[in-house]
Steps between C-alpha positions, in 0.01 A plus 500: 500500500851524401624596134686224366513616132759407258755730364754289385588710140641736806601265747635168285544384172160381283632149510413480880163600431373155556685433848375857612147456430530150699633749743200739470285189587749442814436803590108509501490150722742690716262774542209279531679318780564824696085589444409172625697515762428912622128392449523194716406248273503163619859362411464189410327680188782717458753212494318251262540791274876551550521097474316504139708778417796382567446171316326594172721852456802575735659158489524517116636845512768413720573239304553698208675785675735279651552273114503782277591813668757462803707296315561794235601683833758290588489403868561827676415633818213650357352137374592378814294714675189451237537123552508549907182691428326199290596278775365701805207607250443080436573456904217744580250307278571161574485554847094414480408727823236762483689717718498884435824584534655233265204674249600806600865441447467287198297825279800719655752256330358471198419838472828580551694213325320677183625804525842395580508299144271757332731845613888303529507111396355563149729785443768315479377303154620767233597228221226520233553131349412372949238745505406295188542176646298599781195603310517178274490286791294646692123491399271724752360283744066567478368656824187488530360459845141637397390104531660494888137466655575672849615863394512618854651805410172615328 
């Protein structure tokens, strides 16, 4: 299994904690996806779990990401392109197939739409009273997918 740990006192400033451990989480389902899928579980299985993600945790941090944090960017190319990637990201999920390359493709662009904020997009907020903002508006969304009954990447 991949690493996915959090660094951010290295990496970002402590007020992002919150949005990078919703990252973290992003990160496991995206690694769970690519087990599921390189141990040929049944995909309908794999996509009820994206769909449940999606709804109770990556809708509301989009939503907050694109309320309280790009607009503190300004809209730059580098907001465009996170806001392209929410779109495709959305596009991939709604799309209600159990096909394994949308799966496939849809872990690679979250994966990487995570890194892209995480290592550039997040650099770019240096003013201590946003950073500020940010964490005052931004409560840590729960993950918890321990009561998700069919852990198929057990």
């Amino acid at each position: 299994m991949m690493s996915t740990s959090i660094n951010s006192s290295a990496k970002n400033p402590s007020e992002l904690n919150p949005v990078l451990e919703e990252h973290h989480h992003a990160l496991l389902v995206c690694t769970r996806i690519r087990e599921g899928l390189e141990n040929d579980v049944e995909l309908e299985r794999i996509r009820a779990y994206t769909d449940w993600f999606q709804t109770n945790y990556l809708e509301p941090h989009f939503e907050i990401e694109e309320k309280f944090i790009f607009p503190k960017l300004g809209y730059n190319v580098r907001v465009k392109r996170a806001l392209a990637n929410h779109r495709r990201i959305r596009k991939l999920l709604s799309c209600g197939c159990e096909d394994q390359k949308v799966l496939n493709l849809l872990e690679e662009e979250l994966a990487a739409h995570i890194r892209f904020e995480e290592r550039i997009l997040f650099k770019e907020i240096s003013n201590k009273k946003e950073l500020a903002q940010i964490e005052k508006r931004h409560q840590s969304i729960s993950f918890s997918d321990e009561d998700w009954k069919d852990q198929f990447w057990t």
